[in-house]
C-alpha positions in Angstrom: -76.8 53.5 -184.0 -78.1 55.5 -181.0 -81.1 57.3 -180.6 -81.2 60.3 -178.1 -80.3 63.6 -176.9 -77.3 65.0 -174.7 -78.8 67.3 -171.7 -76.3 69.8 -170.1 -75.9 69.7 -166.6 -75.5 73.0 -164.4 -75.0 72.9 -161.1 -75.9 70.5 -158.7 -79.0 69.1 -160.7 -78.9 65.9 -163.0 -81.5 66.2 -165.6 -82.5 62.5 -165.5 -85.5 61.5 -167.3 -88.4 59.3 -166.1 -88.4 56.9 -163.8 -86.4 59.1 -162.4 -87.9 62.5 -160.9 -84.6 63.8 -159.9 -80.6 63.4 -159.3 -79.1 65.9 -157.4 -74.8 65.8 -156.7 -73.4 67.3 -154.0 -69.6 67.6 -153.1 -68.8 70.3 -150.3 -65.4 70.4 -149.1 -65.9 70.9 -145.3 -63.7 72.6 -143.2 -63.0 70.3 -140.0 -65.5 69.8 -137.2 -65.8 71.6 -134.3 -66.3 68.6 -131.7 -69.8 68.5 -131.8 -69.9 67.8 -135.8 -70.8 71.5 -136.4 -68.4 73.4 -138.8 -65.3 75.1 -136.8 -66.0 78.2 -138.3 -69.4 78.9 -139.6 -69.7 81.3 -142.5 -70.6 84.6 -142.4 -72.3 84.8 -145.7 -75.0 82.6 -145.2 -79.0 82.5 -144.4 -79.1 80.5 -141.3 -81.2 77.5 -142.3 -81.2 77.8 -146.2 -77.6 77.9 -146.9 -77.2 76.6 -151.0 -74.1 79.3 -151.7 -72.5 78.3 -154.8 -69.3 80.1 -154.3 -67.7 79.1 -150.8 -67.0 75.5 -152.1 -69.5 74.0 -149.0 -73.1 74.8 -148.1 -75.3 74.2 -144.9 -78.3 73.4 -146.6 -81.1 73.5 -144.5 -79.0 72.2 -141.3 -78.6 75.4 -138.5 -75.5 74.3 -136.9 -74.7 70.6 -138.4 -75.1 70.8 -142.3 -77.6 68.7 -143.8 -81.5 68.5 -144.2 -83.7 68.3 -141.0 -86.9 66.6 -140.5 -89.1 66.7 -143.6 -91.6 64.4 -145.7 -92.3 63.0 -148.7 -94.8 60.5 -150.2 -95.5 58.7 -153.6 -91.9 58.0 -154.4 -88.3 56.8 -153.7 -85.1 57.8 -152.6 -82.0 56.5 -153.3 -78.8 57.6 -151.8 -75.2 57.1 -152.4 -73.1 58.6 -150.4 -69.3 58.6 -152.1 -67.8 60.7 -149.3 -68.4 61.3 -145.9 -71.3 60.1 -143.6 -75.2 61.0 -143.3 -77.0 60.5 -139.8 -80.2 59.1 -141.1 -83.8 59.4 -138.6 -86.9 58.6 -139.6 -90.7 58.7 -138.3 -91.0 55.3 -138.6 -88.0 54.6 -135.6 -85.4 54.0 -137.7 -81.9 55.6 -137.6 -78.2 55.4 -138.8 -75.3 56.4 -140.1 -74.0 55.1 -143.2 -71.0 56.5 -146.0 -67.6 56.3 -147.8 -69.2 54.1 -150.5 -72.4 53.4 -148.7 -76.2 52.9 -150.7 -79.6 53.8 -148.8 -83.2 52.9 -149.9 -85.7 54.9 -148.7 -89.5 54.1 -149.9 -91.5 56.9 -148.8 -95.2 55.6 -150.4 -98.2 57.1 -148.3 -95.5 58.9 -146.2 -92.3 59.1 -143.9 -90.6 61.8 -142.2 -86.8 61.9 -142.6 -84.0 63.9 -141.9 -80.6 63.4 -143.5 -77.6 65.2 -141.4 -73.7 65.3 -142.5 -71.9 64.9 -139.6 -68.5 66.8 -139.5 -66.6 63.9 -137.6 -63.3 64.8 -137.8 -61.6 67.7 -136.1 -58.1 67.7 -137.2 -58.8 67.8 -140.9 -61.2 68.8 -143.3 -64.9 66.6 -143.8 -65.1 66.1 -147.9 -68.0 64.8 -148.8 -70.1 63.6 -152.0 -73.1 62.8 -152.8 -76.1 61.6 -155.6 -79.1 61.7 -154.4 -81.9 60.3 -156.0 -85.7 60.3 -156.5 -87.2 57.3 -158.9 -90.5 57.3 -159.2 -93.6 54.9 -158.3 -96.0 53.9 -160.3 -100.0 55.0 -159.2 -100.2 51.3 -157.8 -97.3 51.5 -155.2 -97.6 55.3 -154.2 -99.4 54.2 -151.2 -97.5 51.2 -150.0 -95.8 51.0 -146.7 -92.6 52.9 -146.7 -89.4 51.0 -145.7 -85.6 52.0 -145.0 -82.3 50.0 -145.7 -79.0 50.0 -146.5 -76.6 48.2 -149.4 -73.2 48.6 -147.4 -69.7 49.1 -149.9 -68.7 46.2 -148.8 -71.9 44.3 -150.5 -71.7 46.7 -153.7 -69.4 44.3 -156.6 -67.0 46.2 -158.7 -66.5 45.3 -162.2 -62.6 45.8 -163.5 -62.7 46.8 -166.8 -58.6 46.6 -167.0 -56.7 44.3 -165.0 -53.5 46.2 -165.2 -54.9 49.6 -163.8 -58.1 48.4 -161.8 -58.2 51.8 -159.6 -58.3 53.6 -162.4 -60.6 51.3 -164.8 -63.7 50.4 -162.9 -67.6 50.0 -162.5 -69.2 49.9 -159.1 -73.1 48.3 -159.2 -75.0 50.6 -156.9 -78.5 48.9 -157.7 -78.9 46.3 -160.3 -76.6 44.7 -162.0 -74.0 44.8 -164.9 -72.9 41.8 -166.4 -72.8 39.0 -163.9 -71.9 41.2 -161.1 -75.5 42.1 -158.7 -76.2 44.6 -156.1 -78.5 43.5 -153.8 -82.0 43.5 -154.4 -84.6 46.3 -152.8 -87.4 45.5 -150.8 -90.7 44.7 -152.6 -92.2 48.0 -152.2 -89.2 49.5 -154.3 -90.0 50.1 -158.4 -86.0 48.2 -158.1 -87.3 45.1 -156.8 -89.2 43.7 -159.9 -86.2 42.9 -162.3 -88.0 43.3 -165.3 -87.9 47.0 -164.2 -84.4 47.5 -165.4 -83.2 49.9 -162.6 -80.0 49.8 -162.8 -77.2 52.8 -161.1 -73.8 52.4 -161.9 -70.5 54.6 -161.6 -67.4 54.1 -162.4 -64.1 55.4 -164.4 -61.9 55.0 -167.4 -58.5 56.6 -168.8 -58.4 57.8 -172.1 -58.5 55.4 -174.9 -60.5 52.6 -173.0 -63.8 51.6 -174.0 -67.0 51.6 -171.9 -69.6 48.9 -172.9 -73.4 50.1 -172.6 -75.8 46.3 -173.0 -78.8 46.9 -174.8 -82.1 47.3 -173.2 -85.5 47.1 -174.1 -87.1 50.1 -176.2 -89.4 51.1 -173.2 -86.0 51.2 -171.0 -84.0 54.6 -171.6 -79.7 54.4 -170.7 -79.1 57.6 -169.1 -75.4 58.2 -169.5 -73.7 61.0 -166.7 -70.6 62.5 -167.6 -69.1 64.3 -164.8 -65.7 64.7 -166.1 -64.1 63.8 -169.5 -65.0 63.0 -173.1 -66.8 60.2 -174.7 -67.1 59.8 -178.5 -69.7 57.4 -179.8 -71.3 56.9 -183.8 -68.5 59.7 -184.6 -70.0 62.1 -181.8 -68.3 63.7 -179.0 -70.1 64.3 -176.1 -68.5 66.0 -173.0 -68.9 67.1 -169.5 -70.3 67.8 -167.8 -73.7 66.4 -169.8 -76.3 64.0 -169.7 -76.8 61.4 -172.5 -80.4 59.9 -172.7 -80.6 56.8 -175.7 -82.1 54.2 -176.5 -80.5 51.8 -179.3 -80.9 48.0 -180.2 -77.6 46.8 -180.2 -74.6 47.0 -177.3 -72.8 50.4 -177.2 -69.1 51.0 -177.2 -68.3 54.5 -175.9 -64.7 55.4 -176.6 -63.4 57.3 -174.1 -61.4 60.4 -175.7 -60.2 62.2 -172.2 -60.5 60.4 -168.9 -63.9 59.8 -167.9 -65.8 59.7 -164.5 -69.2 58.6 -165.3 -72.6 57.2 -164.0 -75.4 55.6 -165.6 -79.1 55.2 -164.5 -81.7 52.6 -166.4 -85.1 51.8 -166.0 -88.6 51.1 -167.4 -90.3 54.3 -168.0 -93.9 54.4 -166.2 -96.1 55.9 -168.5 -98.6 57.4 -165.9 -99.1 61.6 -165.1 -96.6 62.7 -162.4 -97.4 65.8 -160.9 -94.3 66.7 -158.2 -94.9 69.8 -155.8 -91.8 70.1 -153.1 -91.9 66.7 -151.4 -94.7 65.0 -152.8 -94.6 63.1 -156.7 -98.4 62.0 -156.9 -99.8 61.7 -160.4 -102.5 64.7 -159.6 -102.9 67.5 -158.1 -105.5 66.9 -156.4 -103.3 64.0 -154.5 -100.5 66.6 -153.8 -103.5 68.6 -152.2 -104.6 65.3 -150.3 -101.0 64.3 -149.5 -100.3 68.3 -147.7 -103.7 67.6 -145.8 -102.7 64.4 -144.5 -99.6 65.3 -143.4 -100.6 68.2 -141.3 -103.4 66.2 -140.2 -101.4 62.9 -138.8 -97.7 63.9 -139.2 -96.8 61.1 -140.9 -96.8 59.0 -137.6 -95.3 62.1 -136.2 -91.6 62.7 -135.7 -90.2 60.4 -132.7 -86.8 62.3 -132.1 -86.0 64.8 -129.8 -84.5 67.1 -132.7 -85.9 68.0 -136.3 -82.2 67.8 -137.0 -80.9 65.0 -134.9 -76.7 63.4 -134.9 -75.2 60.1 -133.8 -72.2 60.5 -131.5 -69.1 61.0 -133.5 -67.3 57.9 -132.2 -69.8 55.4 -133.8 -69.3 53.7 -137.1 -71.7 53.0 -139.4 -74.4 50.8 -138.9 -78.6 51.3 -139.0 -81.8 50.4 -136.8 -84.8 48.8 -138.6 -88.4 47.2 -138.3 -89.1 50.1 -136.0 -86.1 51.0 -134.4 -86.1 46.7 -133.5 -83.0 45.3 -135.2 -79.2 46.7 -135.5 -77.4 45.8 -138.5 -73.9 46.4 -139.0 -71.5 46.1 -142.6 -70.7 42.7 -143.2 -66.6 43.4 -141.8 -68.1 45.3 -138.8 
C-alpha cells in the first residue's frame, strides 16, 4: 500500500516536491531556421524578449532573435537538464561552453554563483526545429550552497536503457538520466552535486509502456519520496487510477507495480528530502532571506566572475555537433562515437 497524493500538472510546470525546487517541460515546435538559427518568420504576437505564449505551439522565451534564455545567474542550487529534442548552446561565466541534445543530460552546479545562458539553436533550414525539454532545479543542502560551481555533460550515448519487453523494446523502455534502476547506472555527478553521494537516492528516469504492461517502482527509504510524472496515459495502482497529465508523490515500504491502463509516457524523480528552510526568489534557492538579499548584492557587486562572451545571448555555428569546453574553457570533450 502506497502513501501519497496525485498533483495536477498545468502547463509547463511539474509540481515536484523537495529536493527538487522545480521541473519545468518545454516542447515548442519550431518552424525552420532562418540560416543564422533565428526563426524564418518571427511572430507577430509576441513581447520581444519575454515571449512565453501558450497558444502559437513555440515561444521565444527570453531569447530576442534566437529562442532561448540569455545570460543570467543563479546560486545555492542545481540544474539539471535533459534535452529530448533539439540542441541548447550552453555559455557560462566560468569559460565553459557547448552544445549538447537529441537525448543529451547537463549538470550544472551553480553554488556561490555562475552566469549561464542556455540558447536553442534553430539548425535546420529546410524543416521545422522540434524540440523538448525538462529542466530541472534540485536543491542543496545549507552545507554545499557555497561550493564551487561546475558544468558537465552525461552524453545519450553514456545514458543505459532498460527494456522492459523484448518483443517491443521501442515501445517498452526506461532511459536512466541520473542514478540508476536496477543494475543499469548513469554516470555519477561531480562531488559538489547533492547526486553524487549515493545514499542521496537521486534518481531521473523516463521511459514508456503500452497498455497492459506493468511498470516496477523499488522501494526506497521513508525519508526518500518516488515522484511519479505522467505525461500521457493511465496508470492504475492499489485499485486507483491516476491519469495525465499528473504528478504522483508516495512513499511505500514494499516494490510498486503500476498497471498501465492506457499507454503511458512517464518520468520519475527520487531523492532524499533535505529537511532545511528554502527560501527561492527568481534565481537564487538560499535557505533565508537574508542570503537571497546577500546573494543580489554579490552579484551586482562581482558579476559572478563577470560574463566572458561577447553576447548575453551567445550561438555556436550551425555546422558543429555536439561536444562541450571545461575546466575553464581548457579541455574539449566530445560523445563517446564522436
Amino acid at each position: 500500500m502506497i502513501k501519497g497524493k496525485v498533483y495536477p500538472v498545468e502547463g509547463a510546470r511539474i509540481p515536484v516536491q523537495n529536493p527538487y525546487i522545480l521541473a519545468a517541460h518545454h516542447l515548442d515546435a519550431y518552424p525552420a531556421g532562418n540560416g543564422e538559427m533565428a526563426p524564418i518568420e518571427f511572430p507577430i504576437d509576441w513581447e520581444k524578449g519575454n515571449d512565453f505564449s501558450s497558444t502559437r505551439g513555440w515561444k521565444m522565451y527570453h531569447g530576442e532573435y534566437v529562442p532561448g534564455f540569455p545570460a543570467h545567474p543563479h546560486r545555492g542550487f542545481q540544474t539539471i537538464t535533459y534535452a529530448k529534442t533539439g540542441y541548447i548552446d550552453h555559455f557560462d561565466s566560468h569559460g565553459n561552453y557547448g552544445r549538447y541534445g537529441n537525448g543529451d543530460v547537463q549538470w550544472m552546479v551553480a553554488g556561490k554563483g555562475m552566469q549561464h545562458a542556455e540558447m536553442f539553436p534553430l539548425v535546420n533550414t529546410d524543416q521545422p526545429n522540434p524540440f523538448e525539454i525538462v529542466q530541472i532545479w534540485l536543491n542543496l543542502p545549507a552545507k554545499m550552497k557555497m561550493v564551487e560551481g561546475s558544468y558537465e555533460m552525461h552524453w545519450r550515448e553514456e545514458l543505459p536503457t532498460v527494456v522492459l519487453d523484448k518483443e517491443k523494446p521501442s515501445e517498452n523502455y526506461l532511459k536512466v538520466l541520473a542514478g540508476s534502476y536496477l543494475d543499469a547506472s548513469a554516470p555519477k555527478p561531480s562531488e559538489v552535486s547533492y547526486g553524487h553521494d549515493e545514499n542521496h537516492y537521486v534518481n531521473i528516469w523516463e521511459g514508456q509502456l503500452e497498455q497492459g504492461k506493468t511498470l516496477t517502482i523499488p522501494q526506497f527509504p521513508e525519508e526518500v519520496p518516488v515522484q511519479l510524472f505522467i505525461r500521457s496515459g493511465e496508470v492504475s495502482v492499489d485499485g486507483n487510477k491516476i491519469t495525465a497529465p499528473s504528478l504522483l508523490v508516495y512513499t511505500s515500504d514494499s516494490d510498486v507495480d503500476f498497471t498501465v491502463t492506457e499507454a503511458l509516457d512517464f518520468m520519475v524523480f527520487t531523492g532524499k528530502t533535505i529537511d532545511e528552510e528554502v527560501f527561492a526568489y527568481g534565481p537564487f534557492v538560499m535557505t533565508t532571506r537574508e542570503e537571497v538579499v546577500e546573494a543580489y548584492n554579490d552579484f551586482e557587486r562581482t558579476e559572478f566572475g563577470g560574463w566572458l562572451w561577447e553576447s548575453g545571448a551567445p550561438i555556436i555555428p550551425a555546422d558543429e555537433g555536439r561536444f562541450s569546453v571545461n575546466n575553464h574553457g581548457q579541455e574539449r570533450r566530445t560523445p563517446p562515437t564522436q
